[in-house]
Backbone bond lengths (Angstrom), bond angles and torsions (degrees), N, CA, C in turn:
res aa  C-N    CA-C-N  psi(-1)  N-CA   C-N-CA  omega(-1)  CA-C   N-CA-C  phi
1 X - - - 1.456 - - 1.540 110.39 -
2 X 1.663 122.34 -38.42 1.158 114.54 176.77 1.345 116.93 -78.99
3 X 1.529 107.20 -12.13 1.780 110.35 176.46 1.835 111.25 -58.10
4 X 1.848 87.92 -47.63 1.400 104.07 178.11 1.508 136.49 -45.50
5 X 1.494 102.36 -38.79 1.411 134.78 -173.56 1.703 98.06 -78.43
6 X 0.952 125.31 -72.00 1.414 142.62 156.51 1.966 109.03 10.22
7 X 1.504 87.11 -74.06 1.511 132.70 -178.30 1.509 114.81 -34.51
8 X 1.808 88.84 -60.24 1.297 117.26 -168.52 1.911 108.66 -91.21
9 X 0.907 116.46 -32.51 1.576 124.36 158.16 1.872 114.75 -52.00
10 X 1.145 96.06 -49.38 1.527 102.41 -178.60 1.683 105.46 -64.64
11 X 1.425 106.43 -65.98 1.480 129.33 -178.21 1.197 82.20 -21.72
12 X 1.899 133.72 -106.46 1.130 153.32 -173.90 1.606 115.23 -15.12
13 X 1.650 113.31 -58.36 1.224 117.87 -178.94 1.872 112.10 -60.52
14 X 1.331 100.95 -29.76 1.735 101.84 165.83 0.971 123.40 -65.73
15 X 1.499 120.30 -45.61 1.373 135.14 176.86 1.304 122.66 -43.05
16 X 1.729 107.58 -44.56 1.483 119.08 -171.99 1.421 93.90 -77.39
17 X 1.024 139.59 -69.64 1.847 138.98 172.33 1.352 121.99 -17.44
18 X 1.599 105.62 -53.65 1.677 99.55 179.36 1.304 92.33 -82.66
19 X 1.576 147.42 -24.58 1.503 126.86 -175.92 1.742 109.32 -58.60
20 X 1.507 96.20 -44.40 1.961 112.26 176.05 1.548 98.80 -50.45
21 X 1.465 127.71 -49.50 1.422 110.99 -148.98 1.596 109.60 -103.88
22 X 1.454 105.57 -15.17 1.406 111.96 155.15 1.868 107.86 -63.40
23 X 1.361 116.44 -60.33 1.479 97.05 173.89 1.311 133.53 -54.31
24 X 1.541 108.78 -37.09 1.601 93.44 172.88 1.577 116.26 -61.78
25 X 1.281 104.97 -32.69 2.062 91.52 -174.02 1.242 88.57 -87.53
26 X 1.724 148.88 91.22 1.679 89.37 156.54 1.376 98.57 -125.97
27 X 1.093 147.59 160.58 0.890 160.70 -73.16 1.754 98.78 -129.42
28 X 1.268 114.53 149.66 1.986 103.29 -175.02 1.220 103.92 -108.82
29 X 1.299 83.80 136.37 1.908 103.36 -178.45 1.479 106.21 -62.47
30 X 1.556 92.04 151.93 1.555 135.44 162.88 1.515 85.51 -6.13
31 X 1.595 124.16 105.53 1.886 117.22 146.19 1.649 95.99 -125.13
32 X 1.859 90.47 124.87 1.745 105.91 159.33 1.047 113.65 -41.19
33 X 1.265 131.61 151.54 1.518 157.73 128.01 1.239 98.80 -14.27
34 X 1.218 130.42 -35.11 1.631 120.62 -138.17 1.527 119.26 -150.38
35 X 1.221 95.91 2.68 1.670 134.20 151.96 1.499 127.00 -35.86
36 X 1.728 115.72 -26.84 1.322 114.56 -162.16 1.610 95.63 -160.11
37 X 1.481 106.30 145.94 0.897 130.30 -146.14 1.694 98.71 -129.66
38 X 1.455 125.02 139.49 1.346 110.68 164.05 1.699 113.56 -99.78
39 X 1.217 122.62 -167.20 1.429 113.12 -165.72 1.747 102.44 -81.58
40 X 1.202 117.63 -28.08 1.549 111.96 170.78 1.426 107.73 -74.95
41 X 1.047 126.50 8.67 1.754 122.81 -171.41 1.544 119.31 71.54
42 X 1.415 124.74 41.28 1.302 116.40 -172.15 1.904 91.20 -115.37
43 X 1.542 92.95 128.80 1.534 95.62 -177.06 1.701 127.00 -62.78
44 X 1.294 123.90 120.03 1.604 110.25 -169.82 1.642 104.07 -137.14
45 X 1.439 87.44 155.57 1.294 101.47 -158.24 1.852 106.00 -102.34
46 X 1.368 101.89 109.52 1.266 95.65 -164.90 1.337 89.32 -100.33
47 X 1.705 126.02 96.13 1.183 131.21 151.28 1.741 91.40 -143.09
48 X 1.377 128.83 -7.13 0.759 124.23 -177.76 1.820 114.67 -102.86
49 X 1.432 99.46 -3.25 1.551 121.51 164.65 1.268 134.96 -42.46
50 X 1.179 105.57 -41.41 1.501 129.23 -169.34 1.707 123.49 -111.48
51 X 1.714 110.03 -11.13 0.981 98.38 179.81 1.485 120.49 -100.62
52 X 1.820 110.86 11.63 1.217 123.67 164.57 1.395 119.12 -60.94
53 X 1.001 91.07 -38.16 1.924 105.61 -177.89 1.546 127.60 -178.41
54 X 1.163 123.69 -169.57 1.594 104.13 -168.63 1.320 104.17 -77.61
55 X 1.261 147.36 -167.64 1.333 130.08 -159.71 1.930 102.98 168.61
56 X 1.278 97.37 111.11 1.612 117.38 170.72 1.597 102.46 -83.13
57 X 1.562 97.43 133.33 1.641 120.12 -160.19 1.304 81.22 -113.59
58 X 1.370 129.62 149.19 1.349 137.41 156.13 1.551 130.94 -160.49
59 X 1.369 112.57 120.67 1.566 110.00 -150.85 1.698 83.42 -103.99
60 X 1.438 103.75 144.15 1.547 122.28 151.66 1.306 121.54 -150.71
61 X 1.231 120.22 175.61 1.560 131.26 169.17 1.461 100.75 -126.41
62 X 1.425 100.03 165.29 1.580 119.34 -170.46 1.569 105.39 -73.04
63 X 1.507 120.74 -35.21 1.513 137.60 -166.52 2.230 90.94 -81.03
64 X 0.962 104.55 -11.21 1.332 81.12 172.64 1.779 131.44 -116.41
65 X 0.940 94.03 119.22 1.870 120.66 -173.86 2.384 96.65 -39.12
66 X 1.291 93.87 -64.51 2.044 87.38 173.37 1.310 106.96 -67.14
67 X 1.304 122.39 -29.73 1.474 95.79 -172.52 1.764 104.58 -61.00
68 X 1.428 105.02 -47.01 1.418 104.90 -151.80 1.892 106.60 -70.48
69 X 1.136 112.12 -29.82 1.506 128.71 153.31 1.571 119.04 -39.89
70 X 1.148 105.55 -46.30 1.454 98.82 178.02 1.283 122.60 -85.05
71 X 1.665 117.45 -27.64 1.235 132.39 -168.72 1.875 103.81 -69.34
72 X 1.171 115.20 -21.98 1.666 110.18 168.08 1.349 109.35 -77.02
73 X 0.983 141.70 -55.58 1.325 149.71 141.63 1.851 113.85 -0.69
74 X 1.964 115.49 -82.79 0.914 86.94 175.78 1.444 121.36 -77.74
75 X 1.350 133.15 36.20 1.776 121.41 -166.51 1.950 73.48 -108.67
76 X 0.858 127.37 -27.81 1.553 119.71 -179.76 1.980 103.23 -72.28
77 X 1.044 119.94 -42.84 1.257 123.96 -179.35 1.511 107.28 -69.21
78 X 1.489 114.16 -56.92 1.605 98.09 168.61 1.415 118.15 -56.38
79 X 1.156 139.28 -30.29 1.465 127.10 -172.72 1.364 99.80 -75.49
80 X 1.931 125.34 -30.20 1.752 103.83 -169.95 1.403 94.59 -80.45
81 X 1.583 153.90 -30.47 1.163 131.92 -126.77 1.285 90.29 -122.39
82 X 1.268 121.14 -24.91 1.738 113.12 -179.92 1.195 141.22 -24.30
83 X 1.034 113.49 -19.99 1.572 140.77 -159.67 1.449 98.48 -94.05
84 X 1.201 120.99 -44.78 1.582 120.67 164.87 1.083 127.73 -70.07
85 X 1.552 139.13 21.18 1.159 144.80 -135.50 1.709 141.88 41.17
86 X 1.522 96.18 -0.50 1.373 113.45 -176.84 1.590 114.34 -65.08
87 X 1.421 105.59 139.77 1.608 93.03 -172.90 1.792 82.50 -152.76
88 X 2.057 103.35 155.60 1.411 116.05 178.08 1.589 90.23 -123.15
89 X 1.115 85.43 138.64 2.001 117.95 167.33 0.825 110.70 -129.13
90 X 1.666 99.02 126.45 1.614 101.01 -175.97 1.506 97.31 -113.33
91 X 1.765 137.71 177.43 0.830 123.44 -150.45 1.781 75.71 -171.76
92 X 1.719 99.77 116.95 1.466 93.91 169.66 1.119 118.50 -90.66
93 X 1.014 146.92 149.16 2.243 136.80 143.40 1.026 113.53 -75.23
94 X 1.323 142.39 -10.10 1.086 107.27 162.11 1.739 145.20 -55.44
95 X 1.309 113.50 137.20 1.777 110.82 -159.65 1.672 91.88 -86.80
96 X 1.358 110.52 -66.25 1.523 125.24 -158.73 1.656 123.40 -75.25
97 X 1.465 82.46 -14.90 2.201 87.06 -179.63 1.607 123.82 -119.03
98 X 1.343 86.93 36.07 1.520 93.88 168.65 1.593 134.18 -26.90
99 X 1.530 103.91 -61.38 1.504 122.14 169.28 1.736 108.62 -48.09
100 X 0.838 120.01 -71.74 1.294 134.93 176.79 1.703 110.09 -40.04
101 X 1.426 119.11 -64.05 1.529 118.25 166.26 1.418 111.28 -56.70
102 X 1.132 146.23 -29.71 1.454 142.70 157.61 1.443 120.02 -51.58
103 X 1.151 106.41 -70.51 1.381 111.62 139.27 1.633 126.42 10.78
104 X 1.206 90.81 -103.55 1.719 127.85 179.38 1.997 92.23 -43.67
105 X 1.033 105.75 -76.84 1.262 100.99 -171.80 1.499 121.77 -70.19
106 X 0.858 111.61 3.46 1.953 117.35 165.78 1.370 97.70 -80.15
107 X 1.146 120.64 -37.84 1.515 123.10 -173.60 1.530 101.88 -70.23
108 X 1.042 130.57 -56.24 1.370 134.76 -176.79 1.272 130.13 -62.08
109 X 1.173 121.39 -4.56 1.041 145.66 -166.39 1.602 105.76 9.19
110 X 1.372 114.80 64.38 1.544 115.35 171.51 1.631 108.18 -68.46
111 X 1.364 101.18 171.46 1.954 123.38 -162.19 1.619 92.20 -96.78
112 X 1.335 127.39 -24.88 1.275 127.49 -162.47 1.504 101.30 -109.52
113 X 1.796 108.32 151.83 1.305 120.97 -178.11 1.570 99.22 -100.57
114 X 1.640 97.92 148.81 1.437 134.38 -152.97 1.081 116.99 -123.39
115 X 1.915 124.27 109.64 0.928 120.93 -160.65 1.741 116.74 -124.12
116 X 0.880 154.33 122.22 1.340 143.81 172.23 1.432 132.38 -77.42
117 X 1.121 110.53 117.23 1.778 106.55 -161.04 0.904 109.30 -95.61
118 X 1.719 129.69 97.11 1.537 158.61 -160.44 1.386 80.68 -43.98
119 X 1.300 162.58 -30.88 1.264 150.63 -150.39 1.791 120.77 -103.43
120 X 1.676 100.53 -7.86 1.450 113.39 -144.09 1.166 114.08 40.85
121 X 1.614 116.25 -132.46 1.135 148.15 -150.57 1.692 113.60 -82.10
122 X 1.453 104.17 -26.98 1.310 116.52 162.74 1.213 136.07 -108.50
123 X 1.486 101.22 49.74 1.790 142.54 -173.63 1.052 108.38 -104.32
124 X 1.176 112.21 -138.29 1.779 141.01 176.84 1.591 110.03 -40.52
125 X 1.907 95.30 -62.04 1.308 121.30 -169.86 1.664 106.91 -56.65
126 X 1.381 110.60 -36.91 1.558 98.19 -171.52 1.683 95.79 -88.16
127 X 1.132 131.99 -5.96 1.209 135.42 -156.36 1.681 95.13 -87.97
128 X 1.311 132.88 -37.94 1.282 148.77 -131.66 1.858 79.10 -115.27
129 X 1.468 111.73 -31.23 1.850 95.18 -170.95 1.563 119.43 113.87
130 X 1.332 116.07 1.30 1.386 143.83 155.52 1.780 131.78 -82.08
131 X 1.077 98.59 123.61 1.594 72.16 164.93 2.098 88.37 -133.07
132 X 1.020 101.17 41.17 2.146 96.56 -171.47 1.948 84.42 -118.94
133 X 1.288 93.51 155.01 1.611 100.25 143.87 1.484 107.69 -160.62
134 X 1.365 104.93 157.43 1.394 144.21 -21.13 1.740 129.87 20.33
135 X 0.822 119.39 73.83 2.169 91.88 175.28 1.807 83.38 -139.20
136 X 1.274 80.57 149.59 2.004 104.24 167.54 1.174 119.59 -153.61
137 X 1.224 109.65 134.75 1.299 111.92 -178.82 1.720 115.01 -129.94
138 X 1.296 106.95 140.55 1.412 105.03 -173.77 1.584 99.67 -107.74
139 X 1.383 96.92 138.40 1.779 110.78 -160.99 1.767 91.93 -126.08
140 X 1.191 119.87 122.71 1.516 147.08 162.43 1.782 100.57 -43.52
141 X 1.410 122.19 143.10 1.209 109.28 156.60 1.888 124.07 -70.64
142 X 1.449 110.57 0.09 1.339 91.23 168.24 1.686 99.89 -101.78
143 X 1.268 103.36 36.70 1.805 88.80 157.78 1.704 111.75 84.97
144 X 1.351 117.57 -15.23 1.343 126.50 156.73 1.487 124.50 -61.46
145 X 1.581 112.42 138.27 1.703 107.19 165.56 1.785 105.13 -87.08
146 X 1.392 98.26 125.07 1.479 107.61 174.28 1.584 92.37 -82.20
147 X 1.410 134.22 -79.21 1.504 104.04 178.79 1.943 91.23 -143.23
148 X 1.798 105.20 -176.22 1.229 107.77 -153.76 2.015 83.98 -138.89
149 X 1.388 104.22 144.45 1.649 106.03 -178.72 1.806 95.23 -136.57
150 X 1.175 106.48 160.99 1.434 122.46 -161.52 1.504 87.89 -131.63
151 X 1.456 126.19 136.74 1.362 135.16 159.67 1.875 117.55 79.58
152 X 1.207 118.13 -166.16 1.326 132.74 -170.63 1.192 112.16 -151.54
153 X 1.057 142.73 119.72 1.783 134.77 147.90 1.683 104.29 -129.91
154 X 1.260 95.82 143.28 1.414 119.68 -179.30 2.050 102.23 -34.99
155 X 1.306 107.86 114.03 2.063 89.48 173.18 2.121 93.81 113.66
156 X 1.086 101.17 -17.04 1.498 95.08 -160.42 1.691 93.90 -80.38
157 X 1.581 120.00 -36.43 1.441 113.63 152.46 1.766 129.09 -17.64
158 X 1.135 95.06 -55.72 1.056 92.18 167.23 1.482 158.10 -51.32
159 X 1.543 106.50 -51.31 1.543 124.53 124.33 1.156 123.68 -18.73
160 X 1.610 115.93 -80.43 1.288 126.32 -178.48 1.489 121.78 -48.73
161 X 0.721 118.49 -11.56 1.874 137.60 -165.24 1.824 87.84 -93.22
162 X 1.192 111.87 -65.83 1.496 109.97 179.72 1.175 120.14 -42.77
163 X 1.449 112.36 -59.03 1.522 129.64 -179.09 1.805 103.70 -50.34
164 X 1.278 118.12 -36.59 1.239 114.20 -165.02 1.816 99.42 -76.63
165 X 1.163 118.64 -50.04 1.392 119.59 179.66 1.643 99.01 -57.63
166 X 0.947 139.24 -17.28 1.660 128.60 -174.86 1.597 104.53 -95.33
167 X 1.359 118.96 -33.84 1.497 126.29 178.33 1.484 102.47 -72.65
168 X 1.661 124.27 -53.04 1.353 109.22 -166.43 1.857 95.44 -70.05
169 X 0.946 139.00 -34.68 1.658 130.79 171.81 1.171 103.58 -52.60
170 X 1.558 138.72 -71.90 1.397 112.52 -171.61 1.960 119.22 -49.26
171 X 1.479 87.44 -32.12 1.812 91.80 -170.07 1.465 90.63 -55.68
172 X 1.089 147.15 -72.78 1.352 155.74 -164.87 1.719 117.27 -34.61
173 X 1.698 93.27 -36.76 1.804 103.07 166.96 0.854 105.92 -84.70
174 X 1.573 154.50 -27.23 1.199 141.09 -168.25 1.768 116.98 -97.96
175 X 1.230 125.17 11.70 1.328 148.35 -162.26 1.576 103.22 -106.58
């Protein structure tokens, strides 16, 4: 009976692990061809985004104070890690202020390319299980989410910086 118990403790405790490690990779939903937009308006197909290399996803709007906080942050992270194939995409929602996000980011002169998701907020972002930004998600070049973060606070760079050196290493085994 205690062999049994044993058995069945383990069984379960495995179970929960591959349920964890199936969720962190699993696989990214259905994105159109025709879904995303670059800042001159040329249509691009961000399925072909990610299989250059591992690749930080990051949704914001212009109205938000963390997004725009963080976005200096990662334009410093894409310039150190690039070299490994690592690359950040950011991806605005905004529908109606195009001019203005062009704008904004000419001024900023971030390291990372900038995309607008013809859909906003009820795009990618709601597609992924979000509807807030701040959100990023780091996507595997085989098209898997290695993991997904909600929000910004001042220090969270930091973290994120780690996580990125552990994602571009697995990307590197799975290549």
């Amino acid at each position: 009976m205690k062999y049994f118990i044993y058995i069945l403790v383990l069984a379960f405790s495995l179970s929960i692990l591959i349920s964890e490690e199936s969720k962190k990779y699993s696989k990214l939903p259905v994105i159109g061809k025709d879904d995303f937009s670059s800042l001159s308006g040329e249509t691009i197909d961000f399925n072909l985004l990610y299989t250059e290399g591992p690749t930080l996803v990051s949704f914001w709007f212009l109205g938000c104070g963390p997004c725009v906080a963080e976005m200096k942050h990662l334009s410093k992270l894409n310039e150190k890690y690039k070299d490994t194939g690592f690359k950040v995409i950011s991806i605005n929602t905004d529908t109606k202020s195009k001019g203005k996000v062009k704008s904004f980011v000419k001024k900023k002169k971030y390291s990372f390319d900038m995309l607008f998701d013809l859909n906003g907020k009820n795009g990618l972002l709601k597609k992924l299980g979000s509807d807030s930004c701040p959100f990023t998600a780091l996507v595997n070049t085989d098209g898997t989410i290695f993991s997904k973060h909600l929000g910004y606070e001042r220090g969270d760079e930091i973290a994120l910086e780690k996580e990125i050196v552990n994602f571009i290493k697995y990307n590197k085994k799975i290549r």
